[in-house]
N, C-alpha and C positions, 0 to 999 in steps of 0.2 A: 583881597586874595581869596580864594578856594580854596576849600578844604585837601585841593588832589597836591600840590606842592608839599605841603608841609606832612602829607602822607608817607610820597614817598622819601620821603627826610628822613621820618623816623624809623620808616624801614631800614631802610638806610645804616643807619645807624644800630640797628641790631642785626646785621646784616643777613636779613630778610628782600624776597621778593614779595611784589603784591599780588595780591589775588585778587582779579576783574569778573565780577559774576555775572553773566547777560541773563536777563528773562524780558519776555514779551510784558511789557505791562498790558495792564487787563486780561489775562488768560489763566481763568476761563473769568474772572470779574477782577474788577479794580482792588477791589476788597479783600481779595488772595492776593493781588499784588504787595499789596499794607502787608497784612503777613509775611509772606516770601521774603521779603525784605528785609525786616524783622530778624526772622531767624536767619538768613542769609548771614547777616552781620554778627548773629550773636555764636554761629558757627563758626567764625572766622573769616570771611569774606572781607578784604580792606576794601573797595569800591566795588559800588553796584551799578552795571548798564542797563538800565530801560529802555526796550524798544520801545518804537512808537507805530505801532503797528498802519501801513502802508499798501493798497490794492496791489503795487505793481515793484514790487523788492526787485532788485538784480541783481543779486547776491547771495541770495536766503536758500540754504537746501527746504527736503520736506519737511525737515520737522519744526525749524522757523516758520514757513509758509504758512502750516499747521496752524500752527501757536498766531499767526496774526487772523487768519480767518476764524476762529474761536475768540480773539480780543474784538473783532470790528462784528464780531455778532452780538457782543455784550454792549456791544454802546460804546465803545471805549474810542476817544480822542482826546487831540493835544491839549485842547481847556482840561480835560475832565483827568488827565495824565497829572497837569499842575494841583491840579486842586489838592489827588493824592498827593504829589508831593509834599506839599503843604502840612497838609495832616501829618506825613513820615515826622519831619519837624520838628513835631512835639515827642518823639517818641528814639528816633535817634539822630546824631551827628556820621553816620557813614558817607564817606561822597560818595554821590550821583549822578551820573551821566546820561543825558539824553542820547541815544541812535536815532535818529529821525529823519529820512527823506524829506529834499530842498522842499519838496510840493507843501507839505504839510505846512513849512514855516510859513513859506509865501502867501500861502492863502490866510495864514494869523496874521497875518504881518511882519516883518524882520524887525524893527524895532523896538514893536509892542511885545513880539515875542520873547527877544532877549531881556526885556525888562520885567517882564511877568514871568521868567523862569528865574532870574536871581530871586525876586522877590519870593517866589515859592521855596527856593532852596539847592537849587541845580546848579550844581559845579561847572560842567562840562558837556557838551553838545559834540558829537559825530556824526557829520552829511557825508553817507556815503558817497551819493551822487553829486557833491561838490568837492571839485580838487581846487588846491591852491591859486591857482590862476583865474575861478570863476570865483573865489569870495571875495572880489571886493568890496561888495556892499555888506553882507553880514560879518564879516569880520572887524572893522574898525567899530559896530554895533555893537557887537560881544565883548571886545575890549575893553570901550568905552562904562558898559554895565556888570562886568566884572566875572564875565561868562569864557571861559578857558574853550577855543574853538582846537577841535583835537583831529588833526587828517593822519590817512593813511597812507602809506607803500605799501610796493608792493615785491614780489622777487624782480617780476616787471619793469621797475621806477630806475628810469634813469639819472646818471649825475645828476645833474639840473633840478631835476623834482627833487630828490634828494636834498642838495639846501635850500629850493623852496620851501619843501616842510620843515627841515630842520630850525628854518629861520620864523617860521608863521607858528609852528603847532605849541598850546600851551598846554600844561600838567600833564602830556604826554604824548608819545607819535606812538600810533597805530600801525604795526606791522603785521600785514595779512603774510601768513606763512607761509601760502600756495596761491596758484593760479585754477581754482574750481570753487565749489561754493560751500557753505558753512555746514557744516556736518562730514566732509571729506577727511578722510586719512592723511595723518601729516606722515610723510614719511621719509623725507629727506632734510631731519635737519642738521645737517653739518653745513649744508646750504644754507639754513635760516641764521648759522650761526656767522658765517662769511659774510651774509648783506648786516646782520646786526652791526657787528665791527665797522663796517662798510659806513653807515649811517652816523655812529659814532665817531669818525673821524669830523662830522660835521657838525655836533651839538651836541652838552649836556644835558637834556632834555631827556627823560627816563624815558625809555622802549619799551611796548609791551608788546606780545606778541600774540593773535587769535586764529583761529581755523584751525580746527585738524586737533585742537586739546582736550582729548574725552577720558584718562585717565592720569590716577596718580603720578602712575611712572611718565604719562607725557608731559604733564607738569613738571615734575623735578628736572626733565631733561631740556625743558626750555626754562625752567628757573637759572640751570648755569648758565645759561644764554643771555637772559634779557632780564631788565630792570623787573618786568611783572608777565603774568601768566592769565590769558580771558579766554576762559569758558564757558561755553554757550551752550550752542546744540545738548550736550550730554546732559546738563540740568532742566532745558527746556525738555528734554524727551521724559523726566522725573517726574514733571510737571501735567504732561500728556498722558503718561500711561497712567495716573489718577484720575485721571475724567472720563466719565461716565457721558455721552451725550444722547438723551433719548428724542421722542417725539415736540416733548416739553418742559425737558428738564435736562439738568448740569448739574451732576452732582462729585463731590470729591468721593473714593471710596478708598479702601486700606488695599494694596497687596503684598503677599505673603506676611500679612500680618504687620506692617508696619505702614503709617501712612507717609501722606508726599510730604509732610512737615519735617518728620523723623526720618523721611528717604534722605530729600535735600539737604539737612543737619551732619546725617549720617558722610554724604558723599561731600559735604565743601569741607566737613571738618579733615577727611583725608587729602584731599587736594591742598589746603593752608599746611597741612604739613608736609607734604613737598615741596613749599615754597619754602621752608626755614633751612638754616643751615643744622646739618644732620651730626 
């Protein structure tokens, strides 16, 4: 089993939502990723999503796009993603999810890859670009190796997809909030809170919900919504306005006097407390 079930259990149980952090792995080096991560969890963060940074996103505003062209300038790929995982390992138990476009798997291979990311330490894998209907090869693969495959809806997803995923997604289904791309304004959620219910009539399976979550307040207000809360864009933009990129250099620097360590800290520890019961 993965660590993402028995997460949200004991959320659960203190009736708490989870908190989904997104960061680009590798941005601006793998080595802030180790970090980020780190304190990500020690701020409050219940589960961490690792991109995997990707030429051709279809989904990603700019500041994702950003964040991957800064990760694929450092070197940064799916082997060298595991490796850090690896490493994370010895230092914490947070689950981990992979975002990763189908292309990247494929070209690792679907079996070797699922078997080299359990063994690294990876909970949980999201193909944006694969719906339910196109995994039947990686999915019995991830089963089999004990890799939780997590799809999304959308406001979009009709019945049918609906318990498709309900019946396919493990440690959780990914509900995209909106119909535009990550870093957009959520702004209609009485709507997100209709297809939640909606979804729920077809599985127990925790919901969480992404796009459009850049503060506090829009956390707490999809916490009474949905099993957990992923935000992205607003931490990866934490992450960005730290970096310095020059002729020949990448460096972190402070602003207004606090760095992106103490930024990130600062903003997940307010976002986990939107998720608690008040």
């Amino acid at each position: 089993m993965s660590r993402l079930q028995p997460t949200f259990q004991k959320l659960a149980e203190r009736s708490e939502k989870a908190l989904i952090a997104y960061i680009m792995a590798g941005d601006p080096t793998l080595e802030d990723t180790e970090t980020y991560v780190q304190q990500l969890a020690q701020a409050g963060a219940d589960i961490v999503e690792l991109g995997v940074p990707f030429s051709d996103p279809i989904a990603d505003g700019p500041v994702i796009q950003q964040a991957v062209e800064r990760a694929l300038r450092s070197g940064t790929s799916l082997k060298k993603i595991l490796v850090t995982v690896r490493s994370l390992r010895t230092k914490t138990q947070i689950p981990l999810v992979l975002m990763a476009y189908y292309n990247s798997i494929f070209r690792y291979g679907e079996a070797a890859f699922c078997r080299d990311a359990v063994a690294a330490g990876v909970d949980g894998l999201i193909v944006p670009d694969m719906p339910p209907d196109e995994a039947g090869t990686i999915h019995p693969l991830a089963e089999a190796a004990g890799l939780d495959v997590i799809f999304l809806l959308a406001p979009t997803s009709t019945a049918k997809r609906e318990t498709a995923v309900a019946r396919l997604s493990r440690g959780f289904i990914y509900y995209v909030s909106l119909t535009g791309i990550t870093g957009a304004k959520l702004t209609d959620k009485a709507d997100v809170e209709k297809k939640v219910r909606e979804i729920r009539r077809y599985t127990k399976t925790p919901i969480a919900v992404g796009f459009g979550i850049a503060t506090p307040d829009d956390a707490r207000e999809v916490a009474r919504i949905a099993d957990g809360v992923i935000v992205g864009s607003a931490l990866v933009k934490i992450i960005a306005d730290g970096v310095i990129v020059g002729s020949a250099l990448v460096k972190l620097v402070t602003e207004g006097g606090a760095s992106v360590t103490d930024r990130l800290t600062s903003f997940t520890r307010s976002l986990k407390a939107a998720t608690q019961p008040s």
